[in-house]
N, C-alpha and C positions, 0 to 999 in steps of 0.2 A: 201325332194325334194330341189335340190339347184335352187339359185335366176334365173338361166335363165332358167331352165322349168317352175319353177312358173308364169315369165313371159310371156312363151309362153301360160299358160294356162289362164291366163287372157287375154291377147289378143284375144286365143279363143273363151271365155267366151266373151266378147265384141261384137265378129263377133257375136253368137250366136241370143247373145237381140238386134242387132240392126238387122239381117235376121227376127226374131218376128217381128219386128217395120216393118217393108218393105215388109211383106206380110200382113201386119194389112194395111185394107181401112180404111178411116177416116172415124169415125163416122159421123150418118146422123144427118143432120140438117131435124128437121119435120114441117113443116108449118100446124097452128090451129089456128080457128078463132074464135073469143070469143063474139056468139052473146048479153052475159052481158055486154059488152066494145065495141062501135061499132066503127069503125078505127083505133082499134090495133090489130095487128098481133101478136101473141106468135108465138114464135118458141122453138122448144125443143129439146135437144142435148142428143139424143141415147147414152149414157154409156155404156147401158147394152149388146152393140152389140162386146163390146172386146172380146177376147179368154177367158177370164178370169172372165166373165157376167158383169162388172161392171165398175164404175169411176176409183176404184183403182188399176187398167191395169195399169195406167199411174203413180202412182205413185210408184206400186211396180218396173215400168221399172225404172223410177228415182233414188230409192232407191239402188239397186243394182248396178245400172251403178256410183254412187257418193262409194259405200261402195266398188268396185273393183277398181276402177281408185285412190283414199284414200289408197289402202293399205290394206284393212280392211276385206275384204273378197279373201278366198287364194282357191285353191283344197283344198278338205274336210272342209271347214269351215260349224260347221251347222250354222243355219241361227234360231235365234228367235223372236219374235215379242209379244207384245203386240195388241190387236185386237179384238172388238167387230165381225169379222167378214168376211168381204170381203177384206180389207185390208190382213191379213192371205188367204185368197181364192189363191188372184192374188198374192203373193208371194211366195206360194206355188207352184203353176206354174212357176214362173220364178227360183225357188230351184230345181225345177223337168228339167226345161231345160238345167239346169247347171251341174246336178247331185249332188245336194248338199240336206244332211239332211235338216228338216226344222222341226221346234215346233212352235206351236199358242198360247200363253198364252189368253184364251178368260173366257170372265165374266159367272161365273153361269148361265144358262136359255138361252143362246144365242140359234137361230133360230139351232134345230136339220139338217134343209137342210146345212146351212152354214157348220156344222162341217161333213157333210158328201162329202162336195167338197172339204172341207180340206184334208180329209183321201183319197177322189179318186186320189190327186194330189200327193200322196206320203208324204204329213205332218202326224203330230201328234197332237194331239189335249190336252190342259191339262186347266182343270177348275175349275177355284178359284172362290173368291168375287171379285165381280168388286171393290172393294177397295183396291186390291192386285195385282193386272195384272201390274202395270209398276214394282213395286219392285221383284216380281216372275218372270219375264221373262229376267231381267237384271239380280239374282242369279241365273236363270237357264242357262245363258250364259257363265257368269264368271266360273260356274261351271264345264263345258263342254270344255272352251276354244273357245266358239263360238262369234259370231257376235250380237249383238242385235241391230236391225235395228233401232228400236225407233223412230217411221214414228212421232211419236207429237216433236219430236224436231228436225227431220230433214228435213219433208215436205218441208219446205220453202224454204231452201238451196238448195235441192236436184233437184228442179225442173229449168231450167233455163227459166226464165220471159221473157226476151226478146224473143224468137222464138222456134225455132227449133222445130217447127207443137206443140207446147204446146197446150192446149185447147182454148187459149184467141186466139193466133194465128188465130188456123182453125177456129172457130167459126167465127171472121171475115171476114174471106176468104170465108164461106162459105154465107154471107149476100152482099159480094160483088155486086150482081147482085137483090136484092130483092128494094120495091119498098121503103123502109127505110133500107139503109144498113150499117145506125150506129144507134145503139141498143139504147133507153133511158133509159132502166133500164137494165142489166143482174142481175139476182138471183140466186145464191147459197146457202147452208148450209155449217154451221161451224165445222168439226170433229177435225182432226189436224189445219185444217186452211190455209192448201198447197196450196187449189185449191182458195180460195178468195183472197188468198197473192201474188197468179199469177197473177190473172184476174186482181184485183186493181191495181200492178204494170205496166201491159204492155197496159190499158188504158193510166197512167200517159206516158208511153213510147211513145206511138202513139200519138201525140198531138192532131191529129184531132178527135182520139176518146174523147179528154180528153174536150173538147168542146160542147160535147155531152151527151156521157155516161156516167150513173152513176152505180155506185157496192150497191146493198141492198144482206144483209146477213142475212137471215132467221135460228131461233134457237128455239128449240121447249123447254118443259119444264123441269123440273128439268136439266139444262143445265143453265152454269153460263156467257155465252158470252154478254150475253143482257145487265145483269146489269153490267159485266164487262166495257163495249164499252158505259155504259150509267153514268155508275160514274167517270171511267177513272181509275181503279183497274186492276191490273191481280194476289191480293194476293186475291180473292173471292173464295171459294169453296161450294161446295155440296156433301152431304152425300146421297145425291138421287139417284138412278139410273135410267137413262131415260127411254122410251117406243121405240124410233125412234133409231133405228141401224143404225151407222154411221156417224150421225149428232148429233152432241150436246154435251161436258164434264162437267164434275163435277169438273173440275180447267180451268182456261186459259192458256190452250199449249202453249208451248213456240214457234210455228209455228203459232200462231194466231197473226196479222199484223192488231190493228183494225186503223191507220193513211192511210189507202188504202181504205178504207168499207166506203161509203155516208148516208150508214140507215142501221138500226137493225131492225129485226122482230122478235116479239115473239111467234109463232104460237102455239095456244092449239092442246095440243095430239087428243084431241077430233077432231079437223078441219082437222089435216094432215092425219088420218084415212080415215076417210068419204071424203077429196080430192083425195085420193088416188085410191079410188074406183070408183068414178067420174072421173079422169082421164083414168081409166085403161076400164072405158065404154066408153068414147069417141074417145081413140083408139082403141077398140076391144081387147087391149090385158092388159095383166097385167102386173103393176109395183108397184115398192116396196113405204114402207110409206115414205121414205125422198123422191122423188119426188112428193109425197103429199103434204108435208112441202112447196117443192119451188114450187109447182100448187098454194098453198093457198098466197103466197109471190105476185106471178106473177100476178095473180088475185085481189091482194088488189090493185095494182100498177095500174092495166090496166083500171083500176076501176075509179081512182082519175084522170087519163090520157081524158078518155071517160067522164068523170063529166066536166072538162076544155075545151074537145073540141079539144083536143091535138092529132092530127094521130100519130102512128108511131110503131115501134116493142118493143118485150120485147124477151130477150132470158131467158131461162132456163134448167135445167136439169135432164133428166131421171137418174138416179142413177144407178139402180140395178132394175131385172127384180121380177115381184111377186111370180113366181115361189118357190122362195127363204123363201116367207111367206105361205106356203099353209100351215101349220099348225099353222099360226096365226092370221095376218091378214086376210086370206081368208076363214080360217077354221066359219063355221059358227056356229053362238054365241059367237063369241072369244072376240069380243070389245065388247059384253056387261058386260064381265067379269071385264074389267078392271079400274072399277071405274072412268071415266072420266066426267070432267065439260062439260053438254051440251050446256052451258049461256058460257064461254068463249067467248075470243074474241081477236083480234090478239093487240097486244101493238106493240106502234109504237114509238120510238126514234125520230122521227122526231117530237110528241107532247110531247116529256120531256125538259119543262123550262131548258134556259139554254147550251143545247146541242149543 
């Protein structure tokens, strides 16, 4: 193909993901009232409502719009990734709308539904030791002559912080009118680290959020963020593999931003479990365990808010829908299987001397 069809078909490709983006409504903002916390509002930010079930709609549209406007992704390129999961989902889709091959390099044991939306979208599915998913998925690239997205080193970049309906964006846009319309706490989880490197940057952008709100980053266990952000390291690792799909690594990404983040949590597997199911009863419906994770965050916060005397909002984030866990999470007897501390309790960064 010479350089001006190639052009035309990215440009195509361009019109494509942005006609996605433009028939995609902004996710909802859901108002919940947390009779534990009394004059704090949580509000919770729908993920799970993209095309693509999840938070990482937005990053796989990021991904591909930085990896064609780069150069980087041509006609026929396939497309590979590293991916506990949903990341590969919603990339998948956006390979499918482009017509572009696509491979998930995802860790052993990953949720059977995720790799089965992999395969609905026209990926392929291929599974190692999570000790091996970034190096197998960059040779399975090289080898191909394909793209390896490499969403932990390029989350950050890929996303533009300042606006353009980002999450930090609409979120505040959508508290505009509520009766605290700048947040005191927003709560995320740390995966690549994209979504906290946004939010933290475009509070600092917004000055009048930056007078206000603060960024807490919830990380659950065997996951090395905490003590990363709490010693001041990113050469820490772990040999663990988590429980919580999508939140938490075993190195610090090089898209993890912790000079944006105001507190770290460390939330036990145990709580982001049993939050999860707690949340998913008091909406009536199900969601996955990293919105667990940021329920048990939002909860700790609203807590210490309501102990002060302090009114005001906490935002948060639905993830991914439970659907996605019906043979884990929901599957019944599944968490008693999995050896978890019931004594746990969440550590908090903000009690380590020093910090």
């Amino acid at each position: 193909m010479d350089d001006d069809a190639r052009r035309r078909w990215v440009a195509q490709a361009l019109q494509r993901i942005e006609a996605d983006a433009r028939r995609s409504a902004d996710t909802h903002l859901i108002p919940l009232a947390l009779p534990e916390a009394p004059g704090v509002m949580l509000y919770l930010k729908d993920e799970s409502t993209h095309p693509s079930g999840s938070l990482k709609h937005r990053l796989a549209r990021s991904l591909f719009l930085y990896g064609l406007c780069n150069g980087l992704i041509g006609p026929g390129t396939t497309i590979v990734e590293a991916s506990s999961g949903s990341t590969a989902i919603s990339e998948a889709c956006f390979a499918k709308l482009l017509g572009l091959p696509f491979v998930a390099v995802v860790p052993q044991g990953t949720a059977a539904r995720k790799l089965e939306e992999i395969n609905f979208h026209g990926g392929r599915c291929v599974e190692v030791p999570a000790s091996r998913v970034y190096a197998e998925a960059e040779a399975l690239a090289a080898a191909c002559g394909g793209h390896y997205m490499d969403q932990f080193t390029h989350a950050e970049r890929a996303t533009d912080w300042r606006g353009n309906n980002n999450i930090a964006e609409s979120l505040f846009n959508q508290l505009a009118l509520e009766p605290h319309p700048l947040p005191r706490w927003i709560v995320v989880g740390a995966g690549t680290g994209g979504t906290s490197a946004t939010i933290g940057r475009y509070i600092r952008y917004k000055r009048g959020a930056l007078a206000t709100t603060r960024l807490a980053v919830v990380d659950p266990e065997r996951s090395v963020f905490f003590d990363a952000y709490v010693q001041r390291r990113r050469d820490i690792t772990s040999t663990e593999r988590g429980r919580i799909e999508g939140i938490g690594r075993p190195r610090v990404e090089p898209s993890f931003v912790p000079t944006v983040i105001d507190r770290l949590l460390r939330v036990p597997d145990a709580m982001s479990f049993a939050a999860a199911l707690d949340l998913s009863t008091r909406l009536g419906r199900r969601v996955g365990p990293s919105s667990g994770t940021n329920f048990v965050g939002a909860l700790h916060l609203a807590r210490e808010m309501a102990a002060r005397g302090e009114p005001g909002s906490i935002v948060t984030l639905i993830c991914d829908a439970g659907e996605r866990y019906h043979d884990t999470l929901f599957a019944p007897g599944w968490i008693e299987t999995q050896g978890l501390d019931p004594d746990a309790r969440v550590q908090d960064s903000a009690t380590i001397p020093g910090r």
